[in-house]
N, C-alpha and C positions, 0 to 999 in steps of 0.2 A: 526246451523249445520255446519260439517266442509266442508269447502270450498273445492270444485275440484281442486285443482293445485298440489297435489303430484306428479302426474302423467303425468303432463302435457306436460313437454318438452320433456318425452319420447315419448306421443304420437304425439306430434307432426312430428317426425321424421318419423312416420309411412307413412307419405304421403310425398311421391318423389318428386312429381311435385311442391306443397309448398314451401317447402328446395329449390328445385332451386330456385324458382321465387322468394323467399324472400333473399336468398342468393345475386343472381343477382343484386337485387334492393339495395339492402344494397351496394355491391360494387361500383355499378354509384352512390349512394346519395356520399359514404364516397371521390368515386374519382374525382366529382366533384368539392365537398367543399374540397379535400387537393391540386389540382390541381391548384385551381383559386388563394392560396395563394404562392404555388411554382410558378407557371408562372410568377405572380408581382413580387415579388424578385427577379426570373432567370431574367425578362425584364429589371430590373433596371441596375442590373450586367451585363447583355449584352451591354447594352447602356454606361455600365462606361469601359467595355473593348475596346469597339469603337472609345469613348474618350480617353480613353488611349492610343491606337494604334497610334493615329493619331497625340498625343503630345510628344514631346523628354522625355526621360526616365530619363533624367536627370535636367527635369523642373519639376518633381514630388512638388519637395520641394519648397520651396522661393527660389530666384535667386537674386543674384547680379551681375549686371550690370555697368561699367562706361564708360566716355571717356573721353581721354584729360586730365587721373590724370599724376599729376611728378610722380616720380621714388618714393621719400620718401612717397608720401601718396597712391602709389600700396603698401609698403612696411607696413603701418599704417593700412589698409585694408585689408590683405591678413592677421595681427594679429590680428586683430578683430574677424573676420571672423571665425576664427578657435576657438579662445574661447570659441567666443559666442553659436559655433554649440554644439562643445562637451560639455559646459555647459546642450544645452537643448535636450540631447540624440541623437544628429546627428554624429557621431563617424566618417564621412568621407566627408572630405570638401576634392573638386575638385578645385585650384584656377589658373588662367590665367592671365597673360597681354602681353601685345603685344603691338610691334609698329605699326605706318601705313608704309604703302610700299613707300619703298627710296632708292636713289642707296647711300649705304654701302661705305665707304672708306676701301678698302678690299688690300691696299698698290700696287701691280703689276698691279693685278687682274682686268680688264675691270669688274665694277661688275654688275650682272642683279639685275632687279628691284625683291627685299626682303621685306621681313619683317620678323622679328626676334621677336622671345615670350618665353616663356616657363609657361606650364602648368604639374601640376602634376600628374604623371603617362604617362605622351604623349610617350615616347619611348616604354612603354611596348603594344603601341598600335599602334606602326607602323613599317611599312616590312623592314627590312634592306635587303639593294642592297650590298653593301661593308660596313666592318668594325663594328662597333658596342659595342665601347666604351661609358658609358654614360657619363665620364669626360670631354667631348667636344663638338662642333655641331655638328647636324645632319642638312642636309642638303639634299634637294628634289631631285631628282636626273635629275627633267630637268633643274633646274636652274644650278647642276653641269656640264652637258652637254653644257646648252649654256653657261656658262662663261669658260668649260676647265679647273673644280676649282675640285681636289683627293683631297686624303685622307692628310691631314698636317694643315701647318700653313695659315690663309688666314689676316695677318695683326695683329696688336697688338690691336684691340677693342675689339676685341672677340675672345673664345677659340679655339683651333684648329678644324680641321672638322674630326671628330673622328668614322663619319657615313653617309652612304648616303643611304636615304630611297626611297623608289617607291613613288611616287606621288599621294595624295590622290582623288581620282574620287568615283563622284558619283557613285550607291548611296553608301553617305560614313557609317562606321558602327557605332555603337548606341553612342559608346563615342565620337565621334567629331557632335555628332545632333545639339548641342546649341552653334557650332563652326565655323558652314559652311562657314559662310560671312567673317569668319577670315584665314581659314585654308584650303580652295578651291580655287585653283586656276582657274580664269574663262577666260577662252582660247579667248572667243569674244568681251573680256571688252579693251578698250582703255590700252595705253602705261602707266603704276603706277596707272591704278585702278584696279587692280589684281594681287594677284602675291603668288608666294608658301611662305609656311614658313620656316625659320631656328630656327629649337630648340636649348635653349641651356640652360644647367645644373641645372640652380638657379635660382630664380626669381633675386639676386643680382645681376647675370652677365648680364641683362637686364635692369636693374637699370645704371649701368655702363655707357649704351649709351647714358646716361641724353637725353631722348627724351620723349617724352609725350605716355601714353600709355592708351591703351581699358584693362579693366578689365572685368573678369569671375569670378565666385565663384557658384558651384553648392553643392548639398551633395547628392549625390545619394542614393536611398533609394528603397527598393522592391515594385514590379508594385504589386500595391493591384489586387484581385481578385474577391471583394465583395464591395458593398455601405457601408457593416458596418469597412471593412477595412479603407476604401479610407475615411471614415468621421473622425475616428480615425488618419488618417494623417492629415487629413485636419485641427485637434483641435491642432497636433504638432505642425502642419506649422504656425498655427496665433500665437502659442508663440513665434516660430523660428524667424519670419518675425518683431513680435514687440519689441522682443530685439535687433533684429540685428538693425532697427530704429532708436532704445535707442543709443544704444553704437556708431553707425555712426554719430550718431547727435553730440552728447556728445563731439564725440573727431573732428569733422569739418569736416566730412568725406561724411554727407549727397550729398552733390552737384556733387559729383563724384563718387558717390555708389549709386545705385537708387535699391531698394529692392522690388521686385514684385514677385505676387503669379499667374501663369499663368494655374495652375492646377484648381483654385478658381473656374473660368468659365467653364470648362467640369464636373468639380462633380457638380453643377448646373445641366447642363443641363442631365445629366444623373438621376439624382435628380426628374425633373422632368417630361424626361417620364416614369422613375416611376411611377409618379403620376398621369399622363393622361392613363398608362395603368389601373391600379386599381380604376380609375373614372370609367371606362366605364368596366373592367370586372367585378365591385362588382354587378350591377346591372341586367349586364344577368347571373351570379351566383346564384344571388337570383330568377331568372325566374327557373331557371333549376333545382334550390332544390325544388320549389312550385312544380313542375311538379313529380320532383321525389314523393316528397310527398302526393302526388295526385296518385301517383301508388300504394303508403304504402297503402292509404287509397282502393283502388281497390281491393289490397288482403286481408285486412280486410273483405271485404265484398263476397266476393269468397270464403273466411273462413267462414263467416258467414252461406251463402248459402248452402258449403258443409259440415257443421259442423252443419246443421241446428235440424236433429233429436237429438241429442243429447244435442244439447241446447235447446230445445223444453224439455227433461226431468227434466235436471237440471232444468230451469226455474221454473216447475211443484212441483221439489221438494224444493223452496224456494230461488232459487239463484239469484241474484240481476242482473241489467245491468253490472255493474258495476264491478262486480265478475267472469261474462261471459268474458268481455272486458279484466279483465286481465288476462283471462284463457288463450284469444288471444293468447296476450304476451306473456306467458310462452311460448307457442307452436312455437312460430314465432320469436322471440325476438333473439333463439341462432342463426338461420342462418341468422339473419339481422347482430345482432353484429358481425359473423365471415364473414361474406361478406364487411362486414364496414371494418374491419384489412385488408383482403385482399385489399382491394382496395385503403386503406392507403397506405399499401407495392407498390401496383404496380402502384398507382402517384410517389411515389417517385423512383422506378426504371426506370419507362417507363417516367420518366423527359427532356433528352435530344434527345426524339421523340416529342416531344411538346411541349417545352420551346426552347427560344434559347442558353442558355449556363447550363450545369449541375451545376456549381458553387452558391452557397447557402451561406445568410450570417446567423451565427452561431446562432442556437435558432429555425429556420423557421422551423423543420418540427416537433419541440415543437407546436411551432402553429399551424402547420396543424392537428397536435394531434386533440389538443382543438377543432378547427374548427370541426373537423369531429364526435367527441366528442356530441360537438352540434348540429349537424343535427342526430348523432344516438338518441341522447335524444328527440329531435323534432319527428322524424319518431316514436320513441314508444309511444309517446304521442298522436300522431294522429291515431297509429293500437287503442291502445287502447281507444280510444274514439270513431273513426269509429267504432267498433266492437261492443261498451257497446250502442250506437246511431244505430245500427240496429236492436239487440237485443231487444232493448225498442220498437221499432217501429213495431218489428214483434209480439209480445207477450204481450206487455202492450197499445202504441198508439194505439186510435181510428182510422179509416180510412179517417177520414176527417181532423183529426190532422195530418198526415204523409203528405200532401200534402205543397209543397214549394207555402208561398203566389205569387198570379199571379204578383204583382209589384217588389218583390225581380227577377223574373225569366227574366221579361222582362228589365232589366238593362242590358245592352251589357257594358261588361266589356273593348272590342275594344276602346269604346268613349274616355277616357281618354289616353289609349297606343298613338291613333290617333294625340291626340292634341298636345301629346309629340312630335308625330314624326314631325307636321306641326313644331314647334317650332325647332327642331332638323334641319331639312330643310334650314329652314331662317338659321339660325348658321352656316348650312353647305355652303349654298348659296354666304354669306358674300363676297363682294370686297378682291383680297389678293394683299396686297400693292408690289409690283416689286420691289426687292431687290436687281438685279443682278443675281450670281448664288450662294448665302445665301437662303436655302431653311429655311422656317416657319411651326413653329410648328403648329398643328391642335387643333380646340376645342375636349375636350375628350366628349363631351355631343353631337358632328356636326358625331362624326365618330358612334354615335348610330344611324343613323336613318336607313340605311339598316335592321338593324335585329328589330327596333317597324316596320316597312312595315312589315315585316315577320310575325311579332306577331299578327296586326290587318289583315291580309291578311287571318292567319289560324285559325284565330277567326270567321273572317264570312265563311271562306272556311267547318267550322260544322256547322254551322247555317243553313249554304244552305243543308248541307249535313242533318242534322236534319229534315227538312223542305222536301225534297223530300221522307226523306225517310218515313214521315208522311202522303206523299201524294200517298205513293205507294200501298195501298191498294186499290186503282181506278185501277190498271194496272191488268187486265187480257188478260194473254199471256198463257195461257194453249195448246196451237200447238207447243210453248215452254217447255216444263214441264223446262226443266234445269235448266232456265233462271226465268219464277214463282217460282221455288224453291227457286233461287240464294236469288229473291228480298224479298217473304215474311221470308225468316231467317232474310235476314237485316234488316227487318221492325221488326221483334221480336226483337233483339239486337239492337235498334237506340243508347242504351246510349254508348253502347258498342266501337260501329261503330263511333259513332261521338267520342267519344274520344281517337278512336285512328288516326282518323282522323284531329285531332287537333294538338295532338304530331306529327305527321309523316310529316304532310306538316312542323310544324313549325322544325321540326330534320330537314327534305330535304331541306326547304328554307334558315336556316340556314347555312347549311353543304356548298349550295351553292353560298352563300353569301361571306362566311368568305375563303373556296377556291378559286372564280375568283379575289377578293382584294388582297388577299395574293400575287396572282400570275400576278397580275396588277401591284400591284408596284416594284417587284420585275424586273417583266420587264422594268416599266418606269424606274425607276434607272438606269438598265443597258443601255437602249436605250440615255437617258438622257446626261450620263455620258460617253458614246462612241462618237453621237453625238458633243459635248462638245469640247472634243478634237481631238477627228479622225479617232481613233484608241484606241487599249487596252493603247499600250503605244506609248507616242508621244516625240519626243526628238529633241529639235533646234539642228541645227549644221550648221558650217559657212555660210555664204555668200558668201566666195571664191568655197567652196565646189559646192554648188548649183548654183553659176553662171556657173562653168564650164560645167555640166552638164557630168559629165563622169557615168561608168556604175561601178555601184558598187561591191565594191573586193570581189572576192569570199566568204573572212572569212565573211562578211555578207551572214546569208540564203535567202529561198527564203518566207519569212512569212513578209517584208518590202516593202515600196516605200516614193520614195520622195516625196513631194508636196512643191509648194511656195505659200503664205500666202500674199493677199496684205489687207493690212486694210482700206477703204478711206471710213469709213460708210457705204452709201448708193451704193458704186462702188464697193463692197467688191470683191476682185478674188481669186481664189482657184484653181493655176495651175498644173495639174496631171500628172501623166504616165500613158495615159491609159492601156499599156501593163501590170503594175504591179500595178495597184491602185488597184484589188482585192486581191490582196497578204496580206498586210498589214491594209488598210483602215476597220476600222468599218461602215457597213452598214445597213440600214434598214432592217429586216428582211422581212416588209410587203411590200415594194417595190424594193428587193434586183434586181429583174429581168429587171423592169425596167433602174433602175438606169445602172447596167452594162450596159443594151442596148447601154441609149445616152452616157455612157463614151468611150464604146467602137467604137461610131461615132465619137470624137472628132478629132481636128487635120486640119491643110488647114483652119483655120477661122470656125472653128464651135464652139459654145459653146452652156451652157447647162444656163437656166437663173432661178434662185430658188429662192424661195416665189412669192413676186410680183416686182422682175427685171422688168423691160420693154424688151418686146421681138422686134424680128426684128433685122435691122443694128443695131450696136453698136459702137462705139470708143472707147477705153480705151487705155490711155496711156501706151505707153513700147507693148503693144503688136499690131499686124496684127490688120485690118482691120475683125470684129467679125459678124456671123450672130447667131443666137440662132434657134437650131434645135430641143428643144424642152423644157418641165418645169418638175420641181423637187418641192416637199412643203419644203423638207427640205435637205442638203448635210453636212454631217462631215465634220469638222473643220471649221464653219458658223454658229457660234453660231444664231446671228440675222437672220440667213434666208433669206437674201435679197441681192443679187447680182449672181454673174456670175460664171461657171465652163469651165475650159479649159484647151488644153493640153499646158503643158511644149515647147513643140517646136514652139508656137504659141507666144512669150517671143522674141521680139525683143531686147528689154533692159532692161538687167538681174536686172541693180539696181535698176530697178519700181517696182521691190519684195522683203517687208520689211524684211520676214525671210523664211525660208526655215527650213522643219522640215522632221526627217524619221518617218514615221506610222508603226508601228509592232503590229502583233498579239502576240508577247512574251512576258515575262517578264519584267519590266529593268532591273533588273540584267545579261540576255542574251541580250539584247540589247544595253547595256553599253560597256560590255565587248569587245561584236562585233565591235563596233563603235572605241572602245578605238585599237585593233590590230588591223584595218584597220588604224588608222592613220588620223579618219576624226574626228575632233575638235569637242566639240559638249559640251551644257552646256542644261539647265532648262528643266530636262526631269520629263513629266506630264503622270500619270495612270487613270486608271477608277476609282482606287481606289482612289483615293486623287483629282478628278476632282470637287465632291458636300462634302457637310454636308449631308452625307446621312440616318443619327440619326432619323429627319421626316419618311424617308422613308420605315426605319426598324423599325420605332415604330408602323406604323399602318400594315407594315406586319408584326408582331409579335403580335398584338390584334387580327388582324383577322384568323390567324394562331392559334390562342387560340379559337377563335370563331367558326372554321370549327372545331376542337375537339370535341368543347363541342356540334357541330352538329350532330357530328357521334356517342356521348354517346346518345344523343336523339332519333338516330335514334335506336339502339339499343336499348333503352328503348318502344322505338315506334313497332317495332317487336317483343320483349316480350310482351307485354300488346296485340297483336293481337293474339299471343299464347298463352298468360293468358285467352283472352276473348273464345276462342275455348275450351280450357279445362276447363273453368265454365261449357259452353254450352255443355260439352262433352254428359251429361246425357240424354237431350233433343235433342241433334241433332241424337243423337245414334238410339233414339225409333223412331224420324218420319223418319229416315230413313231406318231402319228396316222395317218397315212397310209399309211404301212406297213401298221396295225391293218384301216385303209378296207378294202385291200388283200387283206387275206386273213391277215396275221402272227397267230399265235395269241397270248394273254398269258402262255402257259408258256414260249413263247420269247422274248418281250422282255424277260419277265424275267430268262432266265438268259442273254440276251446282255447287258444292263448290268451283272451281276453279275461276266462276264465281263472285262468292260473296264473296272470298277472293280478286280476281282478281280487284273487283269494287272497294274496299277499296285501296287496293296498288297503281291501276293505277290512284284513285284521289288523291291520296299524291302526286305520283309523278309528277302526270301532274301541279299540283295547286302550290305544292313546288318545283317543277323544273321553273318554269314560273315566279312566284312572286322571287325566289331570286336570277336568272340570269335577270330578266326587271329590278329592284330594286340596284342589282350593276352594271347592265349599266346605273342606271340616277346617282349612285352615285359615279365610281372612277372617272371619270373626274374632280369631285372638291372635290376628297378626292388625289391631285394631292400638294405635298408639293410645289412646283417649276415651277406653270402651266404657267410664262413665257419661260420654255425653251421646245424644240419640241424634239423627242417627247411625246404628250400627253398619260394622261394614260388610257388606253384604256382597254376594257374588251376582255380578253385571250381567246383564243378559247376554247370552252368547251364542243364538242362532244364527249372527254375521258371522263370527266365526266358523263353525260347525257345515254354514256352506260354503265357504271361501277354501277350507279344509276335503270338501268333498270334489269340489269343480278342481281344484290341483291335485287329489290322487286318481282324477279320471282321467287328466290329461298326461299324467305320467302312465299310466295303463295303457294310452291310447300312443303314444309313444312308444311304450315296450312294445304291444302286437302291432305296430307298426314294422318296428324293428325286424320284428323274426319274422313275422308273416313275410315280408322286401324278401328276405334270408331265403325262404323256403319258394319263392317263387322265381328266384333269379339261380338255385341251385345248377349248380352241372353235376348229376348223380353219378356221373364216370368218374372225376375226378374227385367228389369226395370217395369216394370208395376207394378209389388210389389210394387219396392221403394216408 
């Protein structure tokens, strides 16, 4: 006979509730599988833009490098160079030489300590003060100040001065990066070991000073944006790099050209948290599709259920399991597939809500296609099996054959998740070797063991739940009615109940897993890295400055303060302004109150003694006679934690204080500035940003940040499937509670009996998955800590936002459920369910 499916995906449209829930499911199965492949891609590319940021723009390519060549082999060098590039498609070579710094025979002229170069392009990259001819030198404009040296002739070695430019200060900009130690002059460095540069026209007219010179040669090249960019430069560069080798070798050039690829090492390591992120997301990806798929399978069976007279005839009039099953399909199959595209679209829109950079390398959401592709294939595979396997079980299986043998059922699937995580543990556990402040990258298998806790957590958390609610036909509470109602519905519905009791703890414990890490390290970084140096930004500046101790010029705000810095190991000092060290300094945020307290004691011999100082009298050289009035675990700009705090006025002999630095909450850029029109000297200024390798840091809050997603698609998934399982029940709950009502039940008590039995499910997810994945990331950031020699530790964030954000959405999903059935039980017509 012919098969039922003409009709089929029309009638499947006829039921609302279907369409949604199949719809839905469709769009978390397709968003999880396209997400888990954009996230690894977006993670690698974030990691390579990080690297990037953090290397000269102009060390993309291979570099060369020399020192100490003559005039004729900078000049044999600088033609190599350029061949060679535009030979292998680098169409712009940067090349430099320079002398070291000397005092100039400059004929009248007392001359100051120089150094003279010329690099290509340098005048279109720097400020002219006067003049600005490029036929001649340029010249810095404090060395013209101090020598009294305008515009003209300055001796017969070199061209006339034809410009005088402002003076390059940090921070300087992207073309002088691979310059600094040649072209900055450093205000605190000895008499000729610093000095400005004079430009001049040619590399020949440099040649000229027959002096020995530093060589440069970059080729600048576009900051990739993608892993598949940066690998394609990176196949340029090992050509660039081994013909430039060839040709330098060849013509004797080697010894004084040294050709290195210093971009080599960050595509590396961005390379590879790539690959620590997609170790550990491929595996809870695959948790998340079984789970999706496990819901396919639940509407299968809800179809089954409410499809059942009708499949009861078909059956009768010849139709196979089989046949039924794909009847399913038809019905079900369009709003999965259009939930699948949808949820394609909105991974890839809703991208830089959940990934850390939108940037994609070219091809990826081909493969998210694919991906999703095959889990839509998966999911019809299992409706329609589910479906053809109920069918058979309802109409053909015997009732003794429908029974799951009792040795398959008692397998806890938990045993092996467990072993995993015990394994995961040790790995996590591991010694991490002290490297300074070089932070270590994590095992990708060490940063799984938070979420198998989770998984064997909400594994027995159904079991137990299984297990009571098998034992709850002993409980007679009838002076309750509300409450006997709540429990024997849930004793009707155990598979129901347990499994969403399974999803919900593991979505909650998840969700809360993957948000306290996220926000753990986020903070240890910042803490770490303030810490570290002191401040946001921290900037040395003289020793004449700081010994005098004057009050700083107005053009400075008021977001600074000074400190002096002595270093003597174990007598480490860190002497303050208490008046203005909250201005400036970075502090603890969990001890900020204290800390101000004892600074703002300092002063007359008191100081503050942090880590394990020795408290009591103290001595320390250069300053007063010290008593210690109280302890600190940890103080900015003390990296080691061990020594003493005190005020600046306490500073008998200025020179017992190695350096002296300003703390700002600003910029450097605003802090440079400031420093540079006040007229205070100031060189090696250090950021939050550039204090750590913070690549560890961002790699596992970017796993776990992927992790809290794909907690909150769970949990979503976990509150549909609790309003899937009510609108199965809808039929059965409808009639006893009709009747009940017949009965005499009043509707303040049915209502707060379903609220009940809703309420009992929601508040054991949340209590079991709020519990298991905030104890679970408190035993696990502290050694999910890249850098757990520096303080401070990483500690689990406060999470009472969380905790009620969590409680206000499983009230409003409870309030929804006995919405639901309650609507059900009072629009009943008790004739026709009785029919049915």
């Amino acid at each position: 006979m012919q098969l039922p499916w003409r009709t089929s995906a029309r009638t499947g449209l006829s039921s609302g509730s279907s369409v949604v829930v199949a719809t839905v499911t469709g769009l978390l199965l397709a968003f999880v599988a396209a997400s888990a492949v954009l996230c690894a891609v977006s993670t690698g590319n974030a990691a390579l833009s990080y690297q990037a940021g953090r290397s000269c723009p102009q060390s993309l390519a291979p570099t060369v490098n020399g020192l100490g060549a003559t005039p004729s082999q900078a000049e044999k060098v600088a033609r190599d160079v350029r061949e060679v590039a535009a030979q292998q498609g680098f169409p712009q070579t940067v090349f430099g030489a320079y002398t070291r710094t000397y005092h100039p025979d400059l004929g009248d002229i007392q001359p100051p300590w120089l150094r003279f170069g010329f690099r290509d392009d340098a005048t279109a990259n720097l400020h002219v003060v006067r003049g600005g001819a490029p036929n001649g030198t340029w010249l810095a404009q404090s060395a013209a100040s101090d020598a009294h040296i305008g515009l003209g002739a300055i001796g017969t070695a070199v061209p006339p001065v034809t410009a005088i430019y402002s003076d390059l200060d940090e921070p300087l900009p992207s073309f002088w990066c691979s310059e600094v130690a040649t072209v900055f002059n450093n205000p605190l460095a000895g008499d000729g070991v610093s000095s400005t540069t004079a430009f001049l026209p040619t590399l020949e007219d440099v040649a000229k000073l027959n002096r020995r010179l530093d060589l440069s040669a970059r080729f600048p090249v576009a900051l990739p944006k993608t892993l598949a960019e940066a690998r394609d430069l990176a196949a340029r560069s090992d050509h660039l790099a081994t013909a430039l080798r060839t040709r330098l070798t060849a013509d004797g050039l080697a010894p004084v050209a040294v050709v290195s690829q210093p971009f080599a090492a960050a595509l590396a390591e961005a390379a590879k948290a790539q690959s620590n992120v997609i170790a550990f997301v491929l595996p809870l990806t695959a948790i998340s599709l079984l789970v999706g798929l496990a819901g396919v399978g639940a509407i299968a069976a809800q179809w089954c259920q409410r499809r059942q007279s009708a499949l009861r005839l078909l059956w009768a009039r010849g139709s196979s399991p089989v046949s039924l099953g794909a009847k399913a399909l038809l019905e079900l199959g369009g709003p999965l597939l259009f939930g699948a595209i949808v949820g394609l679209v909105v991974a890839r829109l809703a991208l830089p809500w959940y990934a850390p950079v939108a940037a994609l390398d070219p091809g990826t959401t081909t493969w998210a296609t694919l991906v999703v592709l095959g889990a839509v294939a998966a999911a019809a595979v299992v409706l329609t099996a589910t479906a053809s396997w109920r069918t058979h079980r309802m109409f053909q299986a015997p009732a003794a054959a429908r029974r799951i043998p009792r040795v398959l059922r008692m397998i806890p699937f938990e045993l092996p998740v467990a072993v995993a995580a015990v394994i995961s543990w040790l790995r996590l556990t591991a010694p991490t070797p002290k490297v300074g402040v070089v932070t270590l990258p994590l095992d990708a298998f060490a940063l799984a063991f938070p979420v198998l806790v989770v998984v064997v957590i909400a594994g027995v958390a159904a079991r137990l739940g299984r297990l009571l609610l098998a034992w709850s036909h002993r409980l007679s509470v009838w002076s309750l009615p509300s409450v006997q109602l709540a429990v024997r519905r849930l004793a009707a519905a155990s598979t129901a109940a347990t499994g969403v009791l399974l999803v919900g703890v593991l979505a909650v414990g998840t969700l809360a897993v993957g948000n306290s890490v996220n926000r753990a390290e986020q903070n240890a970084l910042a803490g770490k890295s303030g810490n570290l140096i002191g401040a946001t930004t921290s900037v040395q500046i003289s020793t004449t400055f700081g010994e005098r101790n004057p009050a700083l010029p107005s053009t400075v705000d008021a977001h600074v303060t000074v400190v002096g810095v002595v270093d003597r190991g174990v007598s480490n000092m860190v002497a303050v302004d208490p008046k203005t060290f909250a201005n400036g300094a970075w502090i603890d945020p969990e001890r900020r109150a204290d800390t101000l307290d004892l600074v703002g004691k300092l002063g007359h011999g008191a100081a503050i003694a942090v880590g394990g100082a020795p408290t009591g009298s103290i001595t320390v050289p250069g300053f007063t006679p010290l008593h210690t009035i109280g302890t600190l675990p940890i103080f900015p700009g003390m990296p080691s934690n061990v020594g003493y705090v005190t005020a600046r006025s306490d500073n008998t002999t200025a020179s017992e204080i190695n350096s002296f630095y300003v703390w700002s909450r600003d910029d450097p850029d605003t802090v440079l500035k400031q420093l540079s029109a006040a007229g205070i000297e100031h060189i090696a200024y250090k950021t939050t940003a550039m204090a750590l390798d913070a690549l560890p840091f961002y790699t596992v809050a970017w796993t776990f940040g992927y992790i809290a997603s794909v907690g909150a698609l769970l949990a979503v998934i976990a509150a549909a499937s609790l309003l899937l399982a009510v609108g199965a029940r809808r039929k059965q709950t409808a009639l006893s509670g009709a009747l009940a009502t017949r009965m005499g039940l009043r509707p303040a008590t049915l209502i707060v009996s379903h609220l009940l039995e809703f309420g009992a499910v929601a508040g054991s997810v949340l209590v079991a998955g709020v519990t298991a994945g905030l104890v679970t990331a408190a035993f696990s950031v502290p050694r999910l800590d890249p850098a757990p020699w520096l303080r401070p530790v990483v500690a689990l964030p406060d999470s009472v936002a969380f905790v009620l954000l969590a409680v206000v959405a499983g009230l409003a999903v409870v309030a929804v459920a006995g919405w639901i059935a309650v609507r059900g039980v009072r629009t009943a017509r008790v004739g026709e369910l009785i029919r049915g």
